[in-house]
VEXDREN-2710 file (C-alpha; in Angstrom, 1 decimal):
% VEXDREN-2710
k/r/px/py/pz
1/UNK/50.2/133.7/83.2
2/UNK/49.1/131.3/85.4
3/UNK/50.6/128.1/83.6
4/UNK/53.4/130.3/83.8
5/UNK/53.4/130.0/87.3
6/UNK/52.7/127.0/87.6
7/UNK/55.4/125.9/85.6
8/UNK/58.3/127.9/88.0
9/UNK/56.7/126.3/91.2
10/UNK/56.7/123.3/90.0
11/UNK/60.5/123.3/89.1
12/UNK/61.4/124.8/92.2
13/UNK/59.6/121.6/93.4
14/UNK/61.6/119.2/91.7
15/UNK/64.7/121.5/91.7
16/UNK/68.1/119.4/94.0
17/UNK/68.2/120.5/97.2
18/UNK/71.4/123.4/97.4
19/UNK/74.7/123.1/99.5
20/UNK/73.2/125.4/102.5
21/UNK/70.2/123.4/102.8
22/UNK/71.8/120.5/105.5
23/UNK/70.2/118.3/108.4
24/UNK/73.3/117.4/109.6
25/UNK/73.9/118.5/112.5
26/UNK/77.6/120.2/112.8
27/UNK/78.0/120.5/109.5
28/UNK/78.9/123.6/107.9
29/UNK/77.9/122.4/104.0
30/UNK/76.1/119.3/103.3
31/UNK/75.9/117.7/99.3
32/UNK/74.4/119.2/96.5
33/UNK/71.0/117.1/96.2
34/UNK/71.3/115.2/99.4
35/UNK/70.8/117.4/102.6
36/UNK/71.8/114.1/105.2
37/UNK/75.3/113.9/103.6
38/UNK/77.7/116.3/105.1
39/UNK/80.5/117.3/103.1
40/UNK/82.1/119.6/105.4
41/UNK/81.7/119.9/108.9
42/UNK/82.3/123.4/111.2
43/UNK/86.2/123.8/112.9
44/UNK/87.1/121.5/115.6
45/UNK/84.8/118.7/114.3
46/UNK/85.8/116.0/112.1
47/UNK/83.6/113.9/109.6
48/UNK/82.8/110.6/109.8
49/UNK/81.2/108.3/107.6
50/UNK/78.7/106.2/108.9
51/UNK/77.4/104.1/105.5
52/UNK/74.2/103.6/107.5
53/UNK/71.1/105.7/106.5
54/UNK/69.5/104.8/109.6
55/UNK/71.8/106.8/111.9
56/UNK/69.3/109.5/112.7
57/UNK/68.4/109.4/109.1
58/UNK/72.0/110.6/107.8
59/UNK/74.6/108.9/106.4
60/UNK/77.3/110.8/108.5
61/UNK/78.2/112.7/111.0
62/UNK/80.6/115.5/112.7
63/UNK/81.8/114.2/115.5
64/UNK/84.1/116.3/117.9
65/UNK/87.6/114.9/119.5
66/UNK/87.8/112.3/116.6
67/UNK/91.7/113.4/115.7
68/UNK/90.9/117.0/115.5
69/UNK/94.6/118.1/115.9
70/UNK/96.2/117.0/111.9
71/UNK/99.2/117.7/113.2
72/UNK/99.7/114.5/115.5
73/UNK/99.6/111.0/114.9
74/UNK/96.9/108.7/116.1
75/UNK/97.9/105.3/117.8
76/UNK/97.0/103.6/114.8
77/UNK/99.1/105.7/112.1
78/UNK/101.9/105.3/114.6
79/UNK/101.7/101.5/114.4
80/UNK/101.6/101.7/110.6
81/UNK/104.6/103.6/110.6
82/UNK/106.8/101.5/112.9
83/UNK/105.4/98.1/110.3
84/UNK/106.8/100.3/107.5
85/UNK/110.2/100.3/109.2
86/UNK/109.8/96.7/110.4
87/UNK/109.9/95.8/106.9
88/UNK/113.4/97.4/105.5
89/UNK/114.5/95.7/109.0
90/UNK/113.6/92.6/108.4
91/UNK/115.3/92.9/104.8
92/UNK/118.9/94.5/105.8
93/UNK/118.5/91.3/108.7
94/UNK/118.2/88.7/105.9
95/UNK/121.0/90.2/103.4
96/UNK/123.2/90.6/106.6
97/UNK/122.6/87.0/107.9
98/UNK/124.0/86.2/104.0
99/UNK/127.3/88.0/104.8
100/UNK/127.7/86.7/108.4
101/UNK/127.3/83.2/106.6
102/UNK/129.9/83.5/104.4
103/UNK/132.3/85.3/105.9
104/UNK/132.1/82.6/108.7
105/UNK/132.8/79.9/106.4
106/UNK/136.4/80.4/105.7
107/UNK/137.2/81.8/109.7
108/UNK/135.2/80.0/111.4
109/UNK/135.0/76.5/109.3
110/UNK/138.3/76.1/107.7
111/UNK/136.4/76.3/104.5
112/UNK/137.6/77.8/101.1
113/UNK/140.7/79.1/102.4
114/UNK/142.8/78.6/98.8
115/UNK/140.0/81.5/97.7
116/UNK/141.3/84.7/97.7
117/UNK/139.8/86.2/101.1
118/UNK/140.3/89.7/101.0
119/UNK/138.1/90.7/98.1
120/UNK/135.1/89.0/99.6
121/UNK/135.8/90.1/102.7
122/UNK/135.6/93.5/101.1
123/UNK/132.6/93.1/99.6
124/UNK/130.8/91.8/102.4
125/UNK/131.8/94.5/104.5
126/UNK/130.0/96.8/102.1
127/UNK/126.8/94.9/101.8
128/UNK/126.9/94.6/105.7
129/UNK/127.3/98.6/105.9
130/UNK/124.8/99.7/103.3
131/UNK/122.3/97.5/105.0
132/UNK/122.7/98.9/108.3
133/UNK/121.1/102.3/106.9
134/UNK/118.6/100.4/105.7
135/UNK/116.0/100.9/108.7
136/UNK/116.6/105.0/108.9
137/UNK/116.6/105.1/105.0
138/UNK/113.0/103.2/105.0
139/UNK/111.8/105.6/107.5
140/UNK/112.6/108.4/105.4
141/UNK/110.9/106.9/102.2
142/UNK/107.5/105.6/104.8
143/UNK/107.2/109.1/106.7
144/UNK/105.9/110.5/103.3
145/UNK/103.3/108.0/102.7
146/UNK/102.1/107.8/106.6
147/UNK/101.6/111.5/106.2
148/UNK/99.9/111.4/103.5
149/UNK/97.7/109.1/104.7
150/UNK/96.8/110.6/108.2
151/UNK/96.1/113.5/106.0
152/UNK/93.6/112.2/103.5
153/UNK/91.6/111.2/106.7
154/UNK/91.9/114.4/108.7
155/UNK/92.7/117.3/106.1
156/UNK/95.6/118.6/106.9
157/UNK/97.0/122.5/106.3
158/UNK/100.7/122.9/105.1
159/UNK/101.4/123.6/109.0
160/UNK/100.1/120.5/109.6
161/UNK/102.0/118.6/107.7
162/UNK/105.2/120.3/108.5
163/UNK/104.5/119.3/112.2
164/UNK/104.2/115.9/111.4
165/UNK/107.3/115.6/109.0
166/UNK/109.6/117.8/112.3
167/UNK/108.3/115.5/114.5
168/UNK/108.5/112.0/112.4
169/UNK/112.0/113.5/111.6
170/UNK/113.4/114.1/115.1
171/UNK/112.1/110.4/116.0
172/UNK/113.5/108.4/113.2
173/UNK/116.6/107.4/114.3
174/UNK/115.5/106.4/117.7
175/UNK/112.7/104.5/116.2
176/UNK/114.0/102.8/113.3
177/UNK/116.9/101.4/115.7
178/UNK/114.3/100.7/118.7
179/UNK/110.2/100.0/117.4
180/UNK/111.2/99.0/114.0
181/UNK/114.2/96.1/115.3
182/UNK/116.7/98.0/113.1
183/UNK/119.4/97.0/116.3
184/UNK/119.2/93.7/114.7
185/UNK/120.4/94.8/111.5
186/UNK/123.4/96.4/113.3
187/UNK/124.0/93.8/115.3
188/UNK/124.6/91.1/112.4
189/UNK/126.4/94.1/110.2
190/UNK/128.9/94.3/113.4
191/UNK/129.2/90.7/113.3
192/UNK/130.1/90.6/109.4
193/UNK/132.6/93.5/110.1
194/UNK/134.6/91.7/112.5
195/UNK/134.8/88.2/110.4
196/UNK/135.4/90.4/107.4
197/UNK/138.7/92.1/109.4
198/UNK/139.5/88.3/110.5
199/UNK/139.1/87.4/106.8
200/UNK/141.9/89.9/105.4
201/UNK/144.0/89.3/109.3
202/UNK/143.2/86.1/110.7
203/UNK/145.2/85.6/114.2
204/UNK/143.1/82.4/115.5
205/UNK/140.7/79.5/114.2
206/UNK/140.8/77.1/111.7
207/UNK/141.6/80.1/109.0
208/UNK/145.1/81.1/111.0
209/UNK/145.9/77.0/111.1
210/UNK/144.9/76.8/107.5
211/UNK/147.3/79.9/106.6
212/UNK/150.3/78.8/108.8
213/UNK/150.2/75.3/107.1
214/UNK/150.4/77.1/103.6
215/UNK/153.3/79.1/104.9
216/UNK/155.4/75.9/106.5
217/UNK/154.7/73.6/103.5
218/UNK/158.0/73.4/101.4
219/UNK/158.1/75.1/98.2
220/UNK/157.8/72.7/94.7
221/UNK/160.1/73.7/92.4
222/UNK/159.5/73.1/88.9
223/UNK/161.4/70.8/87.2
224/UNK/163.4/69.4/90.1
225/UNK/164.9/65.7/89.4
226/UNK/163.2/63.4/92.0
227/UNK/165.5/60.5/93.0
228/UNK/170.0/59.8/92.7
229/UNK/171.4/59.6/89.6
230/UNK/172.3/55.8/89.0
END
């Protein structure tokens, strides 16, 4: 009977330590087996991981005001968000620089004007129009991913995230056209309109000149005898 008992204390002394047992302070359940890891803090405190056992012996903490509300962007997630944008900005700028740079060739240049103008002008025009939906259309595809992210760190309900994705949504086209330099995009897809409509209408420049000297040259006709009979 006694080995018996002395058998049960002696697992209970080795038994892990259980979720309640915690010397964190403000945390609601710590780790099975390690009682100064917190795995889940009280309401209105958030976890942070400190990687340090020294800090008062735990290796994190539940710290209050660190981003409590989910349902608002920090300063840094914000920033991350606009660099998404900043990047299908920079991309529709690039392709749209392309268009402006041929369809300035031919209007602006006098270059290529025996190509027939009005299919590239067409097709430039499109290119020039998709790409100025690029910046809202990335903001669309990043607000899933920066919401995902600010709720990996923070934990966020379902009413959480709906508050992020109303107010991410209400924003994005003022700040895909403002923060994220999608006006640039426009800018440059305006330009490639106008030398597309100049392509397929030109009424001044080297393109006009080029057009009218088609029109004024006399026509060769085939098979005409050059020179009087003798």
């Amino acid at each position: 009977m006694m080995r018996l008992q002395s058998c049960v204390l002696l697992l209970l002394a080795l038994a892990p330590l259980s979720a309640a047992d915690c010397n964190v302070y403000r945390c609601k359940t710590c780790e099975v087996g390690n009682a100064n890891r917190c795995s889940v803090c009280h309401d209105s405190f958030t976890l942070v991981d400190r990687d340090d056992p020294h800090h008062f012996g735990h290796w994190n903490s539940c710290e209050y005001g660190i981003h409590t509300n989910c349902g608002v962007l920090t300063t840094d997630e914000e920033e991350a968000y606009y660099a998404k944008i900043l990047v299908g900005s920079i991309v529709g700028a690039v392709i749209c620089l392309a268009t402006v740079i041929v369809a300035s060739l031919p209007v602006c240049c006098g270059k290529f004007t025996t190509l027939p103008l009005i299919p590239v002008s067409v097709v430039c025009m499109v290119i020039a129009g998709i790409c100025m939906a690029i910046p809202l259309l990335t903001g669309k595809v990043a607000m899933d991913g920066v919401i995902e992210d600010a709720c990996a760190k923070c934990g966020c309900t379902e009413a959480d995230k709906n508050d992020l994705k109303e107010g991410l949504s209400a924003l994005g086209v003022a700040v895909a056209y403002t923060f994220g330099c999608g006006f640039v995009v426009v800018i440059l897809g305006a330009v490639t309109m106008c030398l597309g409509c100049c392509m397929c209408c030109p009424c001044c420049g080297p393109l006009k000149t080029a057009k009218d000297d088609a029109a004024a040259a006399p026509p060769t006709v085939t098979g005409q005898v050059v020179g009087t009979q003798a």
